[in-house]
C-alpha positions in Angstrom: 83.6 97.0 81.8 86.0 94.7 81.8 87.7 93.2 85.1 91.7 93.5 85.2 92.6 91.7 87.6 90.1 88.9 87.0 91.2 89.3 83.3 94.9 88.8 84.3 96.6 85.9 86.5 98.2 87.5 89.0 101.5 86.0 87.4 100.9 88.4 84.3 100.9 91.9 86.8 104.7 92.3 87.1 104.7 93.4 90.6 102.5 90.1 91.7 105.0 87.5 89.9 105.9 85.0 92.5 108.5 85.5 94.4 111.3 84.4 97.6 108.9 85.4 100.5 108.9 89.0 101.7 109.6 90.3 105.0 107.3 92.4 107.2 108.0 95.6 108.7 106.8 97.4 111.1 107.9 101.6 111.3 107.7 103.6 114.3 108.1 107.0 112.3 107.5 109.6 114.6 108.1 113.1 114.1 107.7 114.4 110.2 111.4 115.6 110.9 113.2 112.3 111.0 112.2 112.1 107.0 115.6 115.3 106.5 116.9 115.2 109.7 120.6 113.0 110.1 119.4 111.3 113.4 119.4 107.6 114.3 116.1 107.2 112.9 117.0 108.1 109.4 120.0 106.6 109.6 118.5 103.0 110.6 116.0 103.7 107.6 119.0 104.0 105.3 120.7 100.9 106.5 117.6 98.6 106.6 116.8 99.7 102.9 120.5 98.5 101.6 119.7 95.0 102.8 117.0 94.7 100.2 118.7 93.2 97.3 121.7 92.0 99.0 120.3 90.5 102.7 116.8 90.9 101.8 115.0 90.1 98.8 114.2 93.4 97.0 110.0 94.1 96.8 108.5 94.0 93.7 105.6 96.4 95.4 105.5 98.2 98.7 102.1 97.9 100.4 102.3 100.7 102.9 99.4 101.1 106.0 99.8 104.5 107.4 98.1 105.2 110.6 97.2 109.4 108.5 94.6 107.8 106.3 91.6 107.1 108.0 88.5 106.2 106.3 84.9 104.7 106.1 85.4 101.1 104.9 88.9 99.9 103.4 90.6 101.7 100.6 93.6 101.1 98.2 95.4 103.8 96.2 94.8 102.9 92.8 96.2 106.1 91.1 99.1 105.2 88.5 102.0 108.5 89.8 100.3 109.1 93.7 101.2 112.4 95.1 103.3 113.0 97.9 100.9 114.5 100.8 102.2 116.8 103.3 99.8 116.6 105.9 101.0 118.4 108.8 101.7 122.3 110.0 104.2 124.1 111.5 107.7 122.1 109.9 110.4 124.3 107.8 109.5 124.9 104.2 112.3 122.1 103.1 109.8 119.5 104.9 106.8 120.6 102.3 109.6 120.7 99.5 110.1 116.9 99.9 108.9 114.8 97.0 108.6 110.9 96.7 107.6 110.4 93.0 107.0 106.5 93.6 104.8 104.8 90.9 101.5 103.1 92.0 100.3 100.5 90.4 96.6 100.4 89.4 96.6 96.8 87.9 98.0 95.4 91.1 95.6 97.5 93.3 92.8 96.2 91.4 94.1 92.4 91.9 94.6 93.4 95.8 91.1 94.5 96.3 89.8 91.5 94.9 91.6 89.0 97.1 91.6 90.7 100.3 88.0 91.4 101.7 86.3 93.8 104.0 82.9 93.0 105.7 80.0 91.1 104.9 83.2 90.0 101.6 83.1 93.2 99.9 86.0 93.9 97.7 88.4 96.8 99.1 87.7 100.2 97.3 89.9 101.9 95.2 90.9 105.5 95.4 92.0 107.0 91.9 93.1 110.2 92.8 91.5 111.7 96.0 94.8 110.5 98.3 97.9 109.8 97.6 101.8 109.1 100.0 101.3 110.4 103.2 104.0 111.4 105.2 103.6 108.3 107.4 104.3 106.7 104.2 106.7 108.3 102.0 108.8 109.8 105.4 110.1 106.4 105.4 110.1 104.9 101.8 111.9 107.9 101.3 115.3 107.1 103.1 115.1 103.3 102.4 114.6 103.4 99.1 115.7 106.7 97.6 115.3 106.0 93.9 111.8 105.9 94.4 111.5 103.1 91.5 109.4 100.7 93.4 105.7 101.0 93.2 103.8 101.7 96.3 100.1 101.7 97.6 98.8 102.6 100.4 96.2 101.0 102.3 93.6 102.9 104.6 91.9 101.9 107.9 88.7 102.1 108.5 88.9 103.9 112.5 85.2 102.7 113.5 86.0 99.1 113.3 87.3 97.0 116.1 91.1 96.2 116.6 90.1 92.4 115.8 88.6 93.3 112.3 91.8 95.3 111.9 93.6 91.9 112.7 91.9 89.8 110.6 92.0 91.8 107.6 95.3 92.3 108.1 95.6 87.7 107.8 94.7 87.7 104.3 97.6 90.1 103.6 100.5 87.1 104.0 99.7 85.2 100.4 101.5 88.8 98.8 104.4 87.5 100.9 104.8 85.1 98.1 104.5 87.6 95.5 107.1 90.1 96.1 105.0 92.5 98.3 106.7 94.2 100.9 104.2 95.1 103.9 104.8 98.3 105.9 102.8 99.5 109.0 103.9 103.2 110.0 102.8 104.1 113.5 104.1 103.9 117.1 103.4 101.8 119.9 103.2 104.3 122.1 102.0 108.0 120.6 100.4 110.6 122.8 101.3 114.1 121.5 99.1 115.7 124.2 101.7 114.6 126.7 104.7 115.3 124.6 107.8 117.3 126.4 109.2 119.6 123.4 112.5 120.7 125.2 114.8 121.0 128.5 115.5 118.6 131.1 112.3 117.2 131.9 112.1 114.9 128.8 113.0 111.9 130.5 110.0 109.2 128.9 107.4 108.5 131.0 106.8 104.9 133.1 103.3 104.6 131.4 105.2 104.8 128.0 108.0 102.5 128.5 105.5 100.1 130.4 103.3 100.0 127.3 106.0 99.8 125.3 107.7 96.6 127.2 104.1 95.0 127.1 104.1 95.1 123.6 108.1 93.9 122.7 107.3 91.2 125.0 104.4 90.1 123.2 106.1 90.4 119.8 109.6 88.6 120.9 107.4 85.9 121.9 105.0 85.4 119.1 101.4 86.1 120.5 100.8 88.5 117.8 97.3 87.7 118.7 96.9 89.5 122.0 98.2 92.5 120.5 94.7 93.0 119.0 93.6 92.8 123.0 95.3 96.1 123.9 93.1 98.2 124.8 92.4 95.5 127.4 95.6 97.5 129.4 93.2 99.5 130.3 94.1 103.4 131.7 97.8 102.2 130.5 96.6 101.7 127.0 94.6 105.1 127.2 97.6 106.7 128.3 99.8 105.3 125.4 97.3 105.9 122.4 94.3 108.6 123.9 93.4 107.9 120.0 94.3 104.5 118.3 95.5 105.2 114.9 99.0 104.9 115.5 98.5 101.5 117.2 96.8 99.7 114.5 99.4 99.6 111.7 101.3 97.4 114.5 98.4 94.9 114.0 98.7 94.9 110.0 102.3 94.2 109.9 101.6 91.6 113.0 98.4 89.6 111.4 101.1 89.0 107.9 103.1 87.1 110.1 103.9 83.7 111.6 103.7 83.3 115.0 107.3 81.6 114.7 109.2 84.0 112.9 111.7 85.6 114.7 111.5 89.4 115.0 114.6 91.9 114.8 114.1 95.1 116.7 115.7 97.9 116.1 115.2 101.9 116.6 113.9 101.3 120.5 114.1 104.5 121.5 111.7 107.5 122.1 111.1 110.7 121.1 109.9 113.4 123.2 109.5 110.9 126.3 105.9 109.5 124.9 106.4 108.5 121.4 107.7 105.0 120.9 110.0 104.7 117.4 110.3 100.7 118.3 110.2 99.1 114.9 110.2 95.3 114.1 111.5 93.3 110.8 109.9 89.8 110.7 111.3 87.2 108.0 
């Protein structure tokens, strides 16, 4: 059987042409609700997408890491129409009605998997069919870039590895900067539902949250990108913001595609139900 993306130069697959260099973005996303809710969140989404193509160069392929699709080893979507996953419980039926009928791109997933590399150098897999856009994916694709016309794959993480090989996977990302790829992490740097106030008064956010919170800006608006692979070296403070870490490591993703000197842009740095950080970064 014949190799695609060895076949092909990567100028030939449309979406991996070269390109103006891509940003980087990191998502805080949140509640499932901010993807139909009119709240600042959404709202930031909207704005932030209409820069690409007028501020921002517009993606020729969205690489989205999601911190809902856990796995063994590293996987790529490589379905050609993915399916919009509603994976979560207890939201209003108009939540599960939402669609995001984003192409993937099979071709360029193929490409991908050959030039980024797990352990012991093995390509990335490729899912064709099993997964799809998880909410932590199309919940915000879905406000920034309505029509939906841009491919998108997802990338998994595989949960037993360490932070660092989460980081250093993440490095080999930065060539698709050059090739029109726009890099997404959706998570939070601080998310611990267990400790979530719902409603009333008492839902001022906690110290442990903001402190966690302020550790990490701080290491962001100052370029060590590199100790934010060391977090868990916080501690009971780190255990406190993340009692799992899946919502932490898309952080690292969107951080190891970046240049220690580029300048970040914050924006949404708020939180939701006083221990979920929506603190979201634009590098480039």
């Amino acid at each position: 059987m014949t190799n695609i993306a060895q076949a092909l130069p990567l100028d030939q697959i449309p979406s991996l042409k070269k390109s103006e260099r891509m940003p980087v973005l990191f998502v805080g996303h949140g509640s499932p609700m901010n993807a139909i809710e009119d709240n600042e969140y959404r709202r930031s989404w909207q704005k932030l997408g209409a820069e690409f193509g007028s501020k921002l160069p517009r993606p020729q392929l969205i690489l989205c890491i999601s911190a809902h699709w856990l796995t063994e080893g590293w996987w790529l979507t490589g379905m050609a129409q993915p399916k919009t996953i509603h994976d979560f419980g207890g939201f209003p039926q108009e939540l599960f009605e939402q669609q995001y009928p984003a192409p993937g791109d099979s071709v360029a997933a193929q490409a991908i998997s050959l030039l980024v590399r797990q352990r012991h150098s093995a390509p990335l897999g490729l899912d064709k069919g099993e997964w799809g856009l998880d909410h932590g994916t199309w919940s915000v694709l879905h406000p920034m870039f309505p029509d939906a016309d841009i491919p998108v794959i997802q990338l998994s993480m595989d949960y037993s590895r360490a932070p660092e090989e989460h980081y250093a996977l993440a490095q080999q990302l930065k060539t698709l900067r050059e090739r029109g790829v726009l890099i997404v992490g959706s998570g939070n740097i601080v998310h611990n539902l267990r400790a979530a106030r719902w409603s009333g008064a008492g839902n001022q956010t906690y110290d442990w949250a903001l402190e966690f919170d302020a550790v990490t800006g701080e290491h962001i608006a100052q370029g060590r990108l590199g100790a934010l692979q060391d977090f868990q070296k916080l501690g009971a403070l780190a255990q406190q913001a993340h009692p799992t870490w899946e919502h932490y490591l898309p952080l690292l993703y969107a951080a190891g595609a970046v240049d220690a000197k580029e300048p970040p842009r914050f924006f949404n740095t708020s939180f939701q139900l006083a221990s979920i950080s929506m603190r979201s970064v634009l590098w480039g």
